[in-house]
N, C-alpha and C positions, 0 to 999 in steps of 0.2 A: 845538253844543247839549250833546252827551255832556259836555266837560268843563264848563260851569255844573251839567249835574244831579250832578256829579260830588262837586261842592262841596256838593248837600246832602244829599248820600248820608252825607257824612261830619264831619256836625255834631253836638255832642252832643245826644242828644235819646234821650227814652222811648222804649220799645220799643212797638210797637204789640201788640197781641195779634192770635195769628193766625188768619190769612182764608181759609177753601179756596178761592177763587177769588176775584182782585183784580179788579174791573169793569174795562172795558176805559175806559168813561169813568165816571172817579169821580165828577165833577161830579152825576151822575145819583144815585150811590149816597151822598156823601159827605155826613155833618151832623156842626157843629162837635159836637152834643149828644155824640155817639159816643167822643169824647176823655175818656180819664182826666183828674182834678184834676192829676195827675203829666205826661202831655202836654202840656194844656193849658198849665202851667207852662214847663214848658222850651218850647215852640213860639214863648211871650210873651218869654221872657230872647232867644231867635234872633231873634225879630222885631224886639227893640227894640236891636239890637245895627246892624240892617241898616236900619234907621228912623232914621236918622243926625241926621236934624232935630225928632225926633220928632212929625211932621203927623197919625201913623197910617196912614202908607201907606209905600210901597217903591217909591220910584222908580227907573226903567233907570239913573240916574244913579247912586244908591245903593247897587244890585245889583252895578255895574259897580266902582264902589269896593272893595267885600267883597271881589271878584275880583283885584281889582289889590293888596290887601293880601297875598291867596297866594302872587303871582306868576303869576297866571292872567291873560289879557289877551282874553276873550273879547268879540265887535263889539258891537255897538250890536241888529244884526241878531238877534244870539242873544238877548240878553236880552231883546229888546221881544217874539219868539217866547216864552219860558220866560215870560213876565209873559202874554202872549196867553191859553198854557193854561190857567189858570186864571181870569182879570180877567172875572169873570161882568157886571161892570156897566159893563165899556168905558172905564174909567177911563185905560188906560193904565198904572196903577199896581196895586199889591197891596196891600188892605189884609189885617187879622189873620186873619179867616174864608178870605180869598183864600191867605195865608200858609198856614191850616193844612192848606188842599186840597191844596197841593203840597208841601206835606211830605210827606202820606199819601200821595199819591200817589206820592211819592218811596221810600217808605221800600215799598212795596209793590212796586215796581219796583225794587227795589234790587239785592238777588239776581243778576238779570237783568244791570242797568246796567253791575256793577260787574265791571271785568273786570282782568285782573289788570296791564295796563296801564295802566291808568286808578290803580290803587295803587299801581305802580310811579311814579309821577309825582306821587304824596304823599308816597313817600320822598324822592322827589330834592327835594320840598319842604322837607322837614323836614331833608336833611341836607348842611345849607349849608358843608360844608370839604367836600363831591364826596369822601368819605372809603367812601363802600360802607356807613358806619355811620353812627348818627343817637343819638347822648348826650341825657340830662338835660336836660343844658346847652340845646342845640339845639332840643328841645322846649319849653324857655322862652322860646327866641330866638322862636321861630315866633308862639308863643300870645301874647308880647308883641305883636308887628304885628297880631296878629289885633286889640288888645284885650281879650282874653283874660285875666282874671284871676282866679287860682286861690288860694286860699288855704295858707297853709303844710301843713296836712294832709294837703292833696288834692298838694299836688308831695311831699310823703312817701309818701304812697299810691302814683303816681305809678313813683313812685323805685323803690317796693320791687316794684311789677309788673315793673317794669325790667329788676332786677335780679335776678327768679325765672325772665325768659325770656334771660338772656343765658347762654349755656351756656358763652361759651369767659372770663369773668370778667373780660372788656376794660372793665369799666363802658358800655358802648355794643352796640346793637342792630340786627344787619343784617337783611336786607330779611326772611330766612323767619321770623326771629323778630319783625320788626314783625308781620307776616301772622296768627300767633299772638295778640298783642299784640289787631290788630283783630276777629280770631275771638273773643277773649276778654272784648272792649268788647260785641261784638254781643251777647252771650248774658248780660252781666250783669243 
């Protein structure tokens, strides 16, 4: 379970504003109303990236896919659990209001989830020559499989974050400086 919530710990997406206390069951607390125009959006671009057929739902099928595009190969077991927590109406599936629950709920647990092993094993993602470093390059490799696509700006942009956190001017970024990297995402 830890590595699916893993995967959405670390998707792009709005920052939430923050909560002095995260309910313990959101379900309880949570309304799509709650969501910024700015959430909202980005929750709808992740939904409809994992909505492969586009039905308006998320199936373990679907979920499973996402995963296997990481290199993640989590069972059948976990995702129909991770679709459980939130699937208010038994479906089996996640539709977008389903989606957004567990996002927030994600992203309110996040903190918490994300341990430094759990990103350890987003670089090893990202840095497919087993080099200790993870390039540009690499970065595009990834977010390609993902699907993922960015505009020329946004891999300028990109490039020049890159290249502000690489201290020893290898063009490439090891693990403290990814660390950095994702300190720097969280807080934009």
């Amino acid at each position: 379970l830890s590595e699916c919530l893993f995967f959405f710990a670390h998707l792009p997406m709005a920052e939430l504003p923050p909560s002095a206390e995260a309910p313990a069951n959101v379900t309880d607390a949570f309304s799509s109303d709650d969501l910024t125009e700015e959430q909202r959006a980005s929750f709808r671009a992740t939904f409809d990236q994992f909505d492969q057929d586009a039905s308006g739902t998320v199936t373990t099928k679907e979920l499973g896919l996402a995963f296997k595009q990481l290199g993640m190969h989590p069972t059948e077991e976990s995702l129909k659990l991770m679709i459980s927590e939130v699937d208010v109406d038994g479906s089996g599936e996640i539709d977008f209001g389903e989606f957004c629950e567990l996002m927030v709920k994600q992203q309110r647990a996040g903190s918490a989830e994300n341990t430094q092993a759990e990103v350890r094993e987003a670089f090893a993602t990202l840095d497919k020559d087993n080099s200790g470093t993870v390039s540009l390059e690499e970065f595009k490799f990834v977010f390609h499989e993902m699907g993922e696509r960015l505009e020329p700006l946004e891999w300028e942009t990109l490039g020049e974050e890159l290249a502000a956190l690489d201290s020893d001017g290898d063009n490439e970024i090891n693990f403290e400086e990814f660390m950095k990297l994702l300190h720097q995402l969280g807080n934009a």
